[in-house]
C-alpha positions as CSV (number, residue, x, y, z in Angstrom):
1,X,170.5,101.0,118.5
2,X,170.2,104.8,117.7
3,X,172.2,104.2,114.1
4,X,169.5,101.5,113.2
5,X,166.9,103.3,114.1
6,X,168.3,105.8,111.8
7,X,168.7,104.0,108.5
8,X,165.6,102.2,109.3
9,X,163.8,105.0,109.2
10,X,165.5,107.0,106.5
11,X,164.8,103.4,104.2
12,X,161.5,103.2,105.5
13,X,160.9,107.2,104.1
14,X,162.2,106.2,100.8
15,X,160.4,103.4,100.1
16,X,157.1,104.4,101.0
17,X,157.4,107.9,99.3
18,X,158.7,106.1,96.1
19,X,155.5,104.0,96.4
20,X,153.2,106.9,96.7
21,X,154.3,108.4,94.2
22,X,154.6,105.6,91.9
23,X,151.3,104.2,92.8
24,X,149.9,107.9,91.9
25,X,151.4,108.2,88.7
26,X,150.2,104.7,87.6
27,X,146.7,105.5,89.0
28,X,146.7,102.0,90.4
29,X,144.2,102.2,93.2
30,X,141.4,104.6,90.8
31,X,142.2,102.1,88.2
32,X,140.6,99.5,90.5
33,X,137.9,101.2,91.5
34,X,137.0,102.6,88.3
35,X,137.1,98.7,87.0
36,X,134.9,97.6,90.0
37,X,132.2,100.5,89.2
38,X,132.3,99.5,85.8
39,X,131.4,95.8,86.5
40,X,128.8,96.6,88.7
41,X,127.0,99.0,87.3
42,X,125.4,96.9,84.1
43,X,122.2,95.8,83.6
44,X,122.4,92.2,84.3
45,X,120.2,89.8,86.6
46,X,120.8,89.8,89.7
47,X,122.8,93.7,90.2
48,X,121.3,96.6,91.9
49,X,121.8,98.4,88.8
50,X,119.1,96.6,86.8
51,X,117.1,96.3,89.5
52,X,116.9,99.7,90.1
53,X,116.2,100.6,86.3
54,X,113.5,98.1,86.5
55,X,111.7,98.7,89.5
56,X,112.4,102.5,90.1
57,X,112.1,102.8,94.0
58,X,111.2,106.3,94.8
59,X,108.3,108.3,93.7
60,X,108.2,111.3,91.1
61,X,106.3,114.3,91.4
62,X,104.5,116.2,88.0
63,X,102.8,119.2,88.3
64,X,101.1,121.1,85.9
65,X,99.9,124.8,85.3
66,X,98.1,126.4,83.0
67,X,97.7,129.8,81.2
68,X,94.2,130.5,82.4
69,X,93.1,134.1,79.1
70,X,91.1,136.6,80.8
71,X,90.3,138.8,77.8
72,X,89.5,136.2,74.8
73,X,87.4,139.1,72.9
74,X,89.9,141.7,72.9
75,X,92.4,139.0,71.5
76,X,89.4,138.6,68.8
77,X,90.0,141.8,67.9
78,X,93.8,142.1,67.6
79,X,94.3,143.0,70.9
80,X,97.5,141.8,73.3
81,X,96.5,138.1,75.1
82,X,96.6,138.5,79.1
83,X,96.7,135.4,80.6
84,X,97.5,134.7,84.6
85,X,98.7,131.3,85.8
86,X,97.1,128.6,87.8
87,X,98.3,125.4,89.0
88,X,99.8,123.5,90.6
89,X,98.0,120.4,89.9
90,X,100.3,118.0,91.7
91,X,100.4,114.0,90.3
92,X,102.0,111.6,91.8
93,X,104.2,108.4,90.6
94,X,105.2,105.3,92.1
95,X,106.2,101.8,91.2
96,X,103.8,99.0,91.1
97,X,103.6,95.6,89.1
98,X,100.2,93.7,90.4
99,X,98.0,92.7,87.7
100,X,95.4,93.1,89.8
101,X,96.0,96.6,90.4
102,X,96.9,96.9,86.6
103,X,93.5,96.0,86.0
104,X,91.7,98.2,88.6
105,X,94.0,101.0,87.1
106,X,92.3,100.5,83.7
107,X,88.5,100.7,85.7
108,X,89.7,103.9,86.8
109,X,91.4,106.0,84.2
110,X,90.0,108.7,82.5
111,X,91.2,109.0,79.0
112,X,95.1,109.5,79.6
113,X,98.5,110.7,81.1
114,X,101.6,112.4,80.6
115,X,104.5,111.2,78.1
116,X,107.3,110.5,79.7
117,X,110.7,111.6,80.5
118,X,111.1,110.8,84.7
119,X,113.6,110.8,87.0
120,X,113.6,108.6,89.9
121,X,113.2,110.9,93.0
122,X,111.1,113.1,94.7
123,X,109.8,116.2,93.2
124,X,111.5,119.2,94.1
125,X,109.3,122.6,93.7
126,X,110.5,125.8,92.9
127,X,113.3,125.5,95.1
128,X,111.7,124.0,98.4
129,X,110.8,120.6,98.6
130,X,106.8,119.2,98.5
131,X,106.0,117.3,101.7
132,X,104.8,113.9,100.2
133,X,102.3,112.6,102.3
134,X,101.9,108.8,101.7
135,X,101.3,105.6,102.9
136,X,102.5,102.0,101.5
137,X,100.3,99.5,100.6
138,X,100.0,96.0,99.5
139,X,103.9,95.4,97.3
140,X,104.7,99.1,98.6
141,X,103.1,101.0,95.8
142,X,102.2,104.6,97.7
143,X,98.8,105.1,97.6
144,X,95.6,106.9,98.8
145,X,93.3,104.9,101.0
146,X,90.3,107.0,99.6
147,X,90.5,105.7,96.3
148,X,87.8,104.9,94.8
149,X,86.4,104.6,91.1
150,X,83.2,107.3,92.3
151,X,85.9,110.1,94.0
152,X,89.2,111.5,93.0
153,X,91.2,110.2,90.0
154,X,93.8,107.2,91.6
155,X,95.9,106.0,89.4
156,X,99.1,104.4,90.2
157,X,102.4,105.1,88.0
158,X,103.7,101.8,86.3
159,X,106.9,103.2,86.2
160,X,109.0,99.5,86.3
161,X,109.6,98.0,83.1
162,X,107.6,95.3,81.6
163,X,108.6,92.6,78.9
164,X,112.2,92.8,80.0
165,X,113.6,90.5,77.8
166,X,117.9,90.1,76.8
167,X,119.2,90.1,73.5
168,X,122.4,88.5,72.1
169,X,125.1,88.1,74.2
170,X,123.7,90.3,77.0
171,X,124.5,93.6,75.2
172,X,121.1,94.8,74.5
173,X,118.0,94.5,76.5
174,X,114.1,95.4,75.3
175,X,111.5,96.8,77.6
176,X,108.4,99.3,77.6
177,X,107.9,101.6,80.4
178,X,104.0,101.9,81.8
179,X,103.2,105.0,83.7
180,X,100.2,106.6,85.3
181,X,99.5,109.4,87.9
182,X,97.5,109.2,91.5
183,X,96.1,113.1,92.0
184,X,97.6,114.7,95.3
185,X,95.1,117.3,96.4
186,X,97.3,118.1,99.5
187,X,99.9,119.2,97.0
188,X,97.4,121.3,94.7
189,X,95.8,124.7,94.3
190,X,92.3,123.3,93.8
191,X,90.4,120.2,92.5
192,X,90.9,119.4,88.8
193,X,87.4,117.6,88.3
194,X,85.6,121.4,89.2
195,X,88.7,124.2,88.4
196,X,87.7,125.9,85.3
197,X,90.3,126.7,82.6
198,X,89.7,129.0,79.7
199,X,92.1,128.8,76.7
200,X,92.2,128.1,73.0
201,X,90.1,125.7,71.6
202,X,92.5,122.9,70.2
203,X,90.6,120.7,68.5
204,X,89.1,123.6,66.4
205,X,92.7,124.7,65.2
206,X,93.8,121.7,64.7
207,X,91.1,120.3,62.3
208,X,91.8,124.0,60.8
209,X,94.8,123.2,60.3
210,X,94.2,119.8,58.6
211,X,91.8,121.7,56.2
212,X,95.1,123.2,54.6
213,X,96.2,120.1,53.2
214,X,93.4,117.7,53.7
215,X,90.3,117.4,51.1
216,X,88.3,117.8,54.1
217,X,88.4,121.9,54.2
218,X,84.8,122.2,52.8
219,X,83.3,119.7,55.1
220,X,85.1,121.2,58.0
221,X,84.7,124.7,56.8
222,X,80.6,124.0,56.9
223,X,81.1,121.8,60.0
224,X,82.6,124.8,61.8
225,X,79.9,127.6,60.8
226,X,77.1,124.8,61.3
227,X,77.5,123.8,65.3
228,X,79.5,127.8,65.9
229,X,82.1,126.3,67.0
230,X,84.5,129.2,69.4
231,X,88.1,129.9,69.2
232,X,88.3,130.5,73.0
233,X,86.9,127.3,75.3
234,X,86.2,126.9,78.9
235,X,87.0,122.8,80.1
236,X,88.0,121.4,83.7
237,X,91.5,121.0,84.4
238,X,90.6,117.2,84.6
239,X,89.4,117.2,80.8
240,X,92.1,119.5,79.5
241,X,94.8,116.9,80.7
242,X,93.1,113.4,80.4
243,X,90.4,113.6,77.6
244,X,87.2,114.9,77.1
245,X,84.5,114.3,73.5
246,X,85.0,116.9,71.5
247,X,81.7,117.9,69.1
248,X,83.9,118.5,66.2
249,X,86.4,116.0,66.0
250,X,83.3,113.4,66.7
251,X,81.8,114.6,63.3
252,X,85.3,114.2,61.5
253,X,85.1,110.5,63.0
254,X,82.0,109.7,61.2
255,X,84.6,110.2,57.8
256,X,88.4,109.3,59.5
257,X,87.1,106.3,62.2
258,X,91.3,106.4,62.6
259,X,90.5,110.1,64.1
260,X,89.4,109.9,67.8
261,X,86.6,111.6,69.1
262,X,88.6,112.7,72.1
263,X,90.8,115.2,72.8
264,X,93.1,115.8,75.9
265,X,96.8,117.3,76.2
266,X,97.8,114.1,77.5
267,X,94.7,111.9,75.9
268,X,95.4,107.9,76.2
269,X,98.3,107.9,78.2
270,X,97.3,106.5,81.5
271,X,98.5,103.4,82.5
272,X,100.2,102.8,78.9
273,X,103.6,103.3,77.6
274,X,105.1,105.6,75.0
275,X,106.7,102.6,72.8
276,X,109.1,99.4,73.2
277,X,112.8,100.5,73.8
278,X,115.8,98.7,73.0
279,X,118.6,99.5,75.3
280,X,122.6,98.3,75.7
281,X,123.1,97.2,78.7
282,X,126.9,98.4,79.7
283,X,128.1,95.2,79.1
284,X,130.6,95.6,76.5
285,X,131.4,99.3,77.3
286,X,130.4,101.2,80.6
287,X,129.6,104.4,78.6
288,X,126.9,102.4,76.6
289,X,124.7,102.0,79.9
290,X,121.3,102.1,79.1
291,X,121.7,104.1,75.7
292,X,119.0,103.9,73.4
293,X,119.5,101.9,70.5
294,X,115.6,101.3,69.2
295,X,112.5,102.8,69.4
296,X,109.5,101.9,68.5
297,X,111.4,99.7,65.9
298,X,113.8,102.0,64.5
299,X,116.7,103.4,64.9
300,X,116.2,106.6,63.9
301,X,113.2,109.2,63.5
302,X,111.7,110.3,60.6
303,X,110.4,113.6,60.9
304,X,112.9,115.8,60.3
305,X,114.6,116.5,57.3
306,X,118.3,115.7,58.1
307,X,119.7,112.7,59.3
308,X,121.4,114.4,62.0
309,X,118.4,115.6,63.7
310,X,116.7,112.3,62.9
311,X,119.2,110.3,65.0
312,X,118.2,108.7,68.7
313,X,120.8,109.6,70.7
314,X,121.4,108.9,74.4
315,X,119.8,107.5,77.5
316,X,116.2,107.9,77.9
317,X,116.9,110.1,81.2
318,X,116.1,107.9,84.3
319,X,120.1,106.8,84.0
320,X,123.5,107.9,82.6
321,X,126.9,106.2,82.6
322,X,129.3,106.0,85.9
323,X,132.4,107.4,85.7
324,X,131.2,111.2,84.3
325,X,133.6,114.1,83.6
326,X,132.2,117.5,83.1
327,X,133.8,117.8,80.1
328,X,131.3,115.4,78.6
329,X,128.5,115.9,76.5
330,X,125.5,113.7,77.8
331,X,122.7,112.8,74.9
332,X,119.0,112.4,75.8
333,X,115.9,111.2,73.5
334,X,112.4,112.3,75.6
335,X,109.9,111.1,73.2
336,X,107.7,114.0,74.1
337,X,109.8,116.3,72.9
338,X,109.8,114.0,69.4
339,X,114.0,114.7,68.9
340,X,117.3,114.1,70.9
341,X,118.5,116.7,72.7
342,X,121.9,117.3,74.6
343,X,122.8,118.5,78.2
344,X,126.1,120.1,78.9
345,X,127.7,120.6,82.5
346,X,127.0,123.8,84.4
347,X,128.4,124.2,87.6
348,X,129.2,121.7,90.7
349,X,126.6,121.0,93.4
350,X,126.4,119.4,96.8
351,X,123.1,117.3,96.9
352,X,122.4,115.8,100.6
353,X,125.3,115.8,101.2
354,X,126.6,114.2,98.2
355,X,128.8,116.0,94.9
356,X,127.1,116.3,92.1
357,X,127.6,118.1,88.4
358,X,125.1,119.9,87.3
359,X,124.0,119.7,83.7
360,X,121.6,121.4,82.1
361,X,119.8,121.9,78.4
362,X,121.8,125.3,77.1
363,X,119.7,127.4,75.4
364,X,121.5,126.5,71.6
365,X,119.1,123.3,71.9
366,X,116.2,125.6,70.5
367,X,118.6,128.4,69.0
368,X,117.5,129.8,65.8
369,X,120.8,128.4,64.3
370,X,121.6,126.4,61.0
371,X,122.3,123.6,63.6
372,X,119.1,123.2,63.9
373,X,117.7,124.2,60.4
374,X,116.8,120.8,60.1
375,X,113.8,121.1,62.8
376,X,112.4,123.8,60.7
377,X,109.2,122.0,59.2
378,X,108.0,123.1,56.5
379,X,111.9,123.4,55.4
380,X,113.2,126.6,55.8
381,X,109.9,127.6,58.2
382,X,111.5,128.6,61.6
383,X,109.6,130.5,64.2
384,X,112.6,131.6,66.2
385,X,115.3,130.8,68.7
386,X,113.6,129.4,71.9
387,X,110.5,127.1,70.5
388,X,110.1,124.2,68.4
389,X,107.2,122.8,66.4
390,X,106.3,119.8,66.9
391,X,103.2,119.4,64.8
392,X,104.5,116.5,62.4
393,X,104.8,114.4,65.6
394,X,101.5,115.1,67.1
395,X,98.9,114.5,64.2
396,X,98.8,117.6,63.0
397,X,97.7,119.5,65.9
398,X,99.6,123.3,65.9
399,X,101.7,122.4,68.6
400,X,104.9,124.1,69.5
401,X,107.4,123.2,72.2
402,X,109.3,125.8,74.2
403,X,110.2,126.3,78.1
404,X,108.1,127.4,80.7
405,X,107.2,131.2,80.1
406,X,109.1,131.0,76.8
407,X,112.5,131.0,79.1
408,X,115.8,131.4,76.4
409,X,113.3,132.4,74.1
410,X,113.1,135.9,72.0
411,X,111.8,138.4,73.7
412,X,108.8,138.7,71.0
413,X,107.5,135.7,72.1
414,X,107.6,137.1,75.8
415,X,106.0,140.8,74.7
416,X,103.5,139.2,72.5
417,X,101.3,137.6,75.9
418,X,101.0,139.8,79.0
419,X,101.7,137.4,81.8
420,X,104.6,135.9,80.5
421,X,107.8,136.2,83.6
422,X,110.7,134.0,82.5
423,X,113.2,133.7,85.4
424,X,115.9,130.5,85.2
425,X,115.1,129.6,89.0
426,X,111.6,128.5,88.0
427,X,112.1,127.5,84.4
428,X,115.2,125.8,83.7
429,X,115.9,122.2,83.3
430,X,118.8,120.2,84.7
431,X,119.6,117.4,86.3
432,X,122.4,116.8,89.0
433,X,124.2,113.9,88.6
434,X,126.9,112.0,91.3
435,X,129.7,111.7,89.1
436,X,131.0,108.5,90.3
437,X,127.9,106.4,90.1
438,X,126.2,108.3,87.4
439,X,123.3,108.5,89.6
440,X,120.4,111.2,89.3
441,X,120.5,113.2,92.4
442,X,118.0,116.2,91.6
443,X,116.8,117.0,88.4
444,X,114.1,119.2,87.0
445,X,112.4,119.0,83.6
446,X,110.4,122.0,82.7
447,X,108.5,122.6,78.7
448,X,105.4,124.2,77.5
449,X,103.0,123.7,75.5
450,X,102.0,125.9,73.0
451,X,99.8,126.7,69.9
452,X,100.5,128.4,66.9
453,X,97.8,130.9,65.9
454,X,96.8,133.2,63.1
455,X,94.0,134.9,61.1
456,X,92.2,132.7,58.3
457,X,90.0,134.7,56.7
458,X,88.3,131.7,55.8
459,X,87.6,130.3,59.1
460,X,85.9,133.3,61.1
461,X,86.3,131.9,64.2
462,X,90.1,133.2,64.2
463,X,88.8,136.7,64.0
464,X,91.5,139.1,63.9
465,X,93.8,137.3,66.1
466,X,97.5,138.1,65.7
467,X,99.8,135.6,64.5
468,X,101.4,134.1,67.7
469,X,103.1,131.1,69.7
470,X,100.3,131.2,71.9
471,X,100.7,129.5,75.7
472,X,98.4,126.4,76.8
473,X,100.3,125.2,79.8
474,X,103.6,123.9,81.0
475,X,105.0,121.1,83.5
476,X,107.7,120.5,86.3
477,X,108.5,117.1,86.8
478,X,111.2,117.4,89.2
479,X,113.1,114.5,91.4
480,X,115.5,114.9,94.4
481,X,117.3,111.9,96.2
482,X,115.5,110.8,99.2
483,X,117.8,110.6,102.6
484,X,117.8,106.7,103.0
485,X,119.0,106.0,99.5
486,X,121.5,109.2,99.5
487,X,123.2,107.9,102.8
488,X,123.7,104.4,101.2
489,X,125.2,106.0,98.2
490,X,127.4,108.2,100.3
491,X,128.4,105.2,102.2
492,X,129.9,103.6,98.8
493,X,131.2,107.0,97.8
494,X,133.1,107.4,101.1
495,X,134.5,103.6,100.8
496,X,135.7,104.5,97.2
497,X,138.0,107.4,98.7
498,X,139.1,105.5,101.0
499,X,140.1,103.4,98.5
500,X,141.3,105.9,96.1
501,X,143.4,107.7,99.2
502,X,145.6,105.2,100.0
503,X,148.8,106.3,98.2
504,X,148.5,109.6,99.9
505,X,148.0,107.9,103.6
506,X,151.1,105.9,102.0
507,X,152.9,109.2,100.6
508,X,151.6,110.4,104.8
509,X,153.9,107.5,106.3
510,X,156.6,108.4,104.3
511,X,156.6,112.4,104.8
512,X,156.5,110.9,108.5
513,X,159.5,109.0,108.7
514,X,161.5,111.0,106.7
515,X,160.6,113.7,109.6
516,X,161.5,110.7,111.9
517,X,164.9,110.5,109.8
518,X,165.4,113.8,110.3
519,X,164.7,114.7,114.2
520,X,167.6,111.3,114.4
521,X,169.9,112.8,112.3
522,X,170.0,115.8,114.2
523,X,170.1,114.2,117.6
524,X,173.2,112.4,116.2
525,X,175.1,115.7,114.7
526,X,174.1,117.3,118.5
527,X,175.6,114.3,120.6
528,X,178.9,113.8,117.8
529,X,179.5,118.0,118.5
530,X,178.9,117.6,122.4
531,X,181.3,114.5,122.2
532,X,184.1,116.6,120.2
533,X,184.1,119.4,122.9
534,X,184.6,116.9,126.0
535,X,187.6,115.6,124.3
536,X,189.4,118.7,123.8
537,X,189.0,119.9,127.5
538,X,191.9,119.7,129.9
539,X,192.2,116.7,131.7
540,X,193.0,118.9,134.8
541,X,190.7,121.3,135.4
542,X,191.3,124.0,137.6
């Protein structure tokens, strides 16, 4: 019984250590699993995957601050901007698809929104998370109860997809994303309909700077002097971001009808969409999931002068790929930002619980470098490492892209306004991704928006200004996984290592009855020794 015991469990140690390791080397059991991920996670009828791309189920947070100037005469007069921060104005997003609702969004509106680049989650300020006090309503929309069309702003973010439709084979699929904001005043310094914001007057520079290459500098030149138009503006926070007439631009309107008469930072963008998309679907390749393919018709941009920085590249940043290592390069196109840029992975994280890689945009996406040359409009016309203008995509208008208190910027740009205190805690953008699923677990996305000023001695309502990237505002739109959907995504991760474990519980078996193998083999030497001495004792003993 003992000796087959013993070359039971000696076989038995073999075997299952052979299989281990085996079964390791041939990756058998991550082969699976990686297979079973990729299967699932396309965007198909009937998966979780497009349903969740289509119907995004948690809310999303935007706030936005602005660069209040306390000293517009001295800047007049050559002197150093001061500006001092206020915000946050706090907006909030959530998925919706009645018509009816759709309808009573358009009664309520003001003149527009913010463009778009969202993640699916809750937002996550400045470190600590914002309380979001809601309530459902109706299909589960969060709403306020006060809303109404004579009090504060309420207007609910359309963030699923409409006109879904598949293209050949499944491989592609077409959709627009609609997207408005409900006002949370819990979640806000102040009211935007009364706050008071002083900054530069934008419609005045920017019909300035269309009188540089329009035929329209006389009229506008005379316009300007006639109704003494300012360079310095005073509007509510309300009108900054959603629209307000302007006196100016109405004139120009009488001439361009294809001009509008309003102006806003985010003017006609409530409860629209910022163009159809054309998306692969995963089907034919996991690491195609959800990349852009079209927009807006084309397959490339045509702003820039190369056709490197012309190209769409990437997701559109709600979703990425399963199956991420960190030594990939993940592509994103955020049509606010009017180019693709590129995130690149950072450090690991632990998000509720679950492992994440942080990625985030290094600063060489807005280096001074002849990388990107070819977002130097007019060619050879760069500003600097840390902005971008973006004028060619936004009719004209001076505008100029950077991060939030010109963060990874030169440090002229940070001297030149007093008020300016880059720190990366604040100002960075990432996004945490679980590696396995490809999910978004916290993510932050953080620009400015900025002017370009200088003195025209033509137009006297630049004074003596210095030339300058000159601050108007900036945004966080920040998400973090809620604790219900985290723990049923932990649930799957912890079945998938499970899974993924089971040669080394196998490899554990074996290392156990080899020790098994073992302890007998040595209780067999000890009894064959004992045995040895017993026969060489007298058979008398005295």
């Amino acid at each position: 019984m003992g000796r087959c015991c013993f070359y039971t469990a000696g076989t038995l140690s073999l075997l299952l250590l052979v299989t281990s390791v085996t079964l390791l080397v041939a990756r058998v059991f991550q082969k699976a699993v990686d297979q079973s991920i990729e299967k699932k996670i396309v965007l198909r009828n009937g998966t979780e995957a497009f349903d969740s791309w289509e119907k995004p189920p948690l809310p999303v947070y935007t706030q936005f601050y602005f660069f209040n100037v306390t000293n517009p005469e001295e800047i007049l007069r050559g002197e150093t901007p001061r500006v001092e921060e206020v915000g946050p104005y706090t907006y909030r997003h959530c998925a919706q698809d009645s018509e009816a609702r759709r309808k009573e969004l358009v009664e309520l509106r003001s003149h527009s929104t913010l463009d778009r680049w969202s993640y699916t989650a809750v937002q996550y300020k400045r470190g600590k998370n914002i309380r979001a006090i809601t309530r459902r309503k109706g299909n589960g929309c969060l709403t306020n109860e006060k809303s109404t069309a004579n009090t504060e702003l309420q207007a609910v973010e359309l963030r699923n997809k409409a006109n879904v439709q598949f293209g050949d084979n499944g491989t592609t699929i077409s959709a627009v994303s609609n997207k408005a904001y409900v006002f949370e005043r819990d979640q806000s310094v102040g009211d935007p309909k009364i706050d008071l914001i002083r900054t530069l007057n934008i419609p005045v520079l920017t019909v300035i700077e269309w009188s540089q290459v329009h035929f329209l500098r006389e009229i506008i030149e005379a316009m300007l002097k006639a109704y003494q138009q300012k360079l310095f503006v005073t509007h509510t926070v309300d009108e900054l971001l959603w629209g307000y007439k302007d006196e100016i631009l109405s004139l120009i309107h009488v001439f361009r009808p294809d001009i509008s008469p309003y102006f806003g930072l985010f003017y006609e963008k409530n409860g629209t969409n910022d163009g159809d998309y054309v998306f692969l679907t995963g089907e034919d390749n996991y690491l195609n999931f959800t990349k852009i393919v079209e927009w807006n018709g084309k397959t490339s941009l045509d702003w820039w002068i190369t056709d490197k920085c012309n190209m769409i590249n990437g997701t559109d940043g709600d979703s990425f790929h399963p199956l991420i290592t960190k030594d990939e390069v993940l592509y994103v196109f955020p049509s606010d930002f009017c180019r693709s840029v590129y995130i690149t992975f950072s450090d690991y994280e632990s998000v509720q619980g679950l492992p994440a890689f942080r990625y985030k945009v290094p600063a060489e996406i807005l280096a001074n470098t002849s990388d990107n040359a070819g977002f130097c409009i007019p060619e050879g016309n760069c500003l600097g490492s840390g902005v971008l203008n973006v004028s060619i995509c936004k009719n004209g208008a001076p505008i100029i892209m950077s991060f939030p208190h010109f963060y990874q910027a030169d440090e002229r740009f940070v001297s030149a306004i007093e008020g300016m205190h880059p720190n990366k805690e604040d100002h960075e953008t990432f996004v945490d991704i679980n590696p396995l699923t490809g999910i978004i677990l916290k993510a932050a996305k953080r620009f400015q928006i900025n002017i370009y000023v200088k003195k025209l001695d033509d137009f006297v309502e630049t004074g003596d200004i210095r030339t300058m990237v000159f601050p108007v505002m900036y945004l966080n739109e920040s998400v973090l996984i809620d604790k219900e959907t985290a723990s049923r995504l932990k649930s799957v991760i912890n079945t998938t290592l499970i899974i993924t474990n089971i040669p080394y519980i196998i490899m554990a078996l074996g290392v156990f009855f080899g020790l098994v193998f073992t302890w007998l083999a040595c209780k067999g030497q000890g009894s064959m020794d004992e045995g040895t001495a017993d026969e060489r004792a007298p058979l008398i003993r005295t």
